[in-house]
N, C-alpha and C positions, 0 to 999 in steps of 0.2 A: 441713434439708429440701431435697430435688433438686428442682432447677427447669425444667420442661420449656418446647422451644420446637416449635410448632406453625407448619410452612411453608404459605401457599396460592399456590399458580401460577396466575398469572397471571388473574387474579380481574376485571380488565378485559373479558376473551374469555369465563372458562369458570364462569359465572356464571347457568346457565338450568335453569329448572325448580323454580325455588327451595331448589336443592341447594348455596347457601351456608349455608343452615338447619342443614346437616350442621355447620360451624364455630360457629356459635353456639351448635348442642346441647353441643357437644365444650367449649367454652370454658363452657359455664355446669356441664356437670359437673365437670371441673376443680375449679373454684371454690368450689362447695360442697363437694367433696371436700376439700379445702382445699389444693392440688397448685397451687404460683405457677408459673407461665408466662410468656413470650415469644411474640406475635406477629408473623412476617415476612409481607407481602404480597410477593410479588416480579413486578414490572409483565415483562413479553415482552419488554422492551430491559434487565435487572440477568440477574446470573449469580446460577442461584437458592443458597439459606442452604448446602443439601446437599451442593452440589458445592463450594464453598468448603472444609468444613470445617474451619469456626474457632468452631466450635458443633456439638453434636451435633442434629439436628432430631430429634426424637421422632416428630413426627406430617407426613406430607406428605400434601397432598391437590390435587387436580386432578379441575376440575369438568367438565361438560361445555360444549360451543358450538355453533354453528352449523357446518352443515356449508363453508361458503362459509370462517369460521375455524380449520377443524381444520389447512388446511396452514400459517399462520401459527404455528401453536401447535405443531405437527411439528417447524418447522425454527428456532424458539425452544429447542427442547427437545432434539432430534437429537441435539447436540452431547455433549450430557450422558449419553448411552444409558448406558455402562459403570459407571457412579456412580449409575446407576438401578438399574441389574442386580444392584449390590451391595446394592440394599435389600433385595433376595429374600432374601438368607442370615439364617441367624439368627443373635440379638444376645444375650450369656448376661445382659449389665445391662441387663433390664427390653428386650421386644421395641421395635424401631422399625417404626409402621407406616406406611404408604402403600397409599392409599386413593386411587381412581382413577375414578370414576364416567360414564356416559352414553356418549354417540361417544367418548369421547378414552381410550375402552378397545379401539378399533380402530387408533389412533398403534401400539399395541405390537404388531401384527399384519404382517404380510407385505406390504399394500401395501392401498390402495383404491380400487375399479374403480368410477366415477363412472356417471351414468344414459345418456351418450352412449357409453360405451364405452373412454374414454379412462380412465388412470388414475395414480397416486404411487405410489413405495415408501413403507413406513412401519420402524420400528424393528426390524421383525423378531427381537423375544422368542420368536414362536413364529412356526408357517409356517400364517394362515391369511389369509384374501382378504375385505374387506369389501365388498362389493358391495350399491351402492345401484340404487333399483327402480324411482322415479317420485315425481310431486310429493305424491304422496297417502302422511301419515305412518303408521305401523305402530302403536297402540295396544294397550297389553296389561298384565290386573294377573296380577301373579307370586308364587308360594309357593314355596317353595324350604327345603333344609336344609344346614347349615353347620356342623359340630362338634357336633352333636349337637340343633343351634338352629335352631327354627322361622327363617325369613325370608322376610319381604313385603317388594314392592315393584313399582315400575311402569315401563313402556318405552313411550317417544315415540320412535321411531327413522325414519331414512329410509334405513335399511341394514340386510342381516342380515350375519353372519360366516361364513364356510363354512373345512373344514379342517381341521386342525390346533390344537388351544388347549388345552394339558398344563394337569393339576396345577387342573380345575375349580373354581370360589368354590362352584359351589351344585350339587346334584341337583335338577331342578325336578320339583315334583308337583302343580302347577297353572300351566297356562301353558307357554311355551316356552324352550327354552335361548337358544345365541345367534343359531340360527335356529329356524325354523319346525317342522322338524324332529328336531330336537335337545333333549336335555332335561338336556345339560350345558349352565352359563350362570356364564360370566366364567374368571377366573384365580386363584388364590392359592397363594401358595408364603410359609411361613412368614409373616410379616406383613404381606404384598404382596399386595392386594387391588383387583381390576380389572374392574367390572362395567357390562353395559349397565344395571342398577338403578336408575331414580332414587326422587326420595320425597317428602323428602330420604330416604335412608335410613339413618343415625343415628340422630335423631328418630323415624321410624315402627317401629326394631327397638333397645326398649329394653335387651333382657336381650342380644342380640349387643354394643350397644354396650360395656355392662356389660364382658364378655367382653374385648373389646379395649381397653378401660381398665388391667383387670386385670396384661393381659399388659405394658402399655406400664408402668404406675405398680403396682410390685405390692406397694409398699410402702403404698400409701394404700387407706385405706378407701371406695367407689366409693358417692357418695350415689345417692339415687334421687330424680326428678322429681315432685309430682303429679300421678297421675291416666296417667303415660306407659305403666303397663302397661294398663290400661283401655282409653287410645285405639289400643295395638295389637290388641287384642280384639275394639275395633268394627271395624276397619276390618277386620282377615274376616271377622266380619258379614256388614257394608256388601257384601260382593262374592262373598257364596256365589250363588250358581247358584240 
């Protein structure tokens, strides 16, 4: 039986919203799938599992942080851009994903324009500008669809995105893209997925998660949680209009 290993970056920093839920989802499906695993934590001062490889990582993820940490987390990561860029292609043995959640889906963006005016480059994946607005955060729950798959989930942001952002995760049809005006929201290019979403959202979109189980372990049979298609049910309920 193939044994996967699941990277989290820098879990020190990008740790909010309670969107390490997303790795505990992921590590208990696994498990009852019966799919043995590998966990690497890689602290902002280790060269992450990825770019070593002396291991294939199956699963990368990076959480979100504060805004005060996102350039810490930038120039931890910078280094690595083209060995990120190669996660995008696709993988013929069982997809590798990389899962990218909250602000630190603006790192892959053209640069970020701060509330005074001042601003960073950022990795420039694609050419678009994050521009942040004032102390007061942007709240918002979101429905969206992805390969065919409903998706929920919610935005605490102190930024929108303007520009340029190829090859969108989601078409939203409740809610907003990655600005206000936009109803394209995040990135994906084959298993490389990069969203302002939080949630967790693993956890709150069973049958997507399902999905990219699939793709990553397509040998194993993907168990199912109690009760997790139910609480995504409530929770559009919870916030119909």
């Amino acid at each position: 039986m193939n044994k996967v290993t699941v990277e989290v970056l820098y879990p020190e920093f990008c740790n909010l919203y309670g969107d390490s839920g997303n790795i505990l989802y992921l590590l208990k499906k696994l498990s009852l799938s019966g799919v043995e695993y590998d966990v690497a934590e890689t602290s902002i001062f280790d060269k992450p599992e990825f770019v070593k490889k002396e291991k294939r990582v199956d699963f990368l993820y990076l959480g979100p942080c504060t805004e005060r940490q996102q350039e810490t987390v930038l120039k931890a990561l910078a280094p690595y851009r083209e060995e990120l860029l190669e996660r995008t292609q696709k993988s013929d043995d069982g997809e590798k994903i990389t899962l990218i959640t909250g602000n630190s889906f603006e790192l892959l963006g053209k640069n970020v324009v701060r509330a005074d005016g001042s601003e960073f480059e950022c990795m420039n994946f694609w050419d678009s500008t994050a521009k942040r607005f004032s102390r007061l955060r942007y709240n918002e729950y979101c429905e969206g669809e992805s390969d065919g798959i409903k998706i929920i989930g919610f935005k605490n942001q102190l930024s929108h995105s303007y520009g340029e952002t190829p090859s969108p995760f989601l078409k939203i049809s409740k809610g907003s893209g990655v600005n206000p005006d936009s109803k394209a929201e995040g990135f994906r290019e084959n298993g490389f997925i990069a969203t302002y979403l939080i949630g967790p959202i693993l956890p709150t979109n069973p049958e997507f998660s399902n999905h990219l189980l699939k793709k990553m372990v397509p040998w194993a049979e993907i168990a199912e949680l109690p009760f997790e298609k139910q609480a995504f049910l409530n929770k559009i309920e919870d916030n119909r209009e």
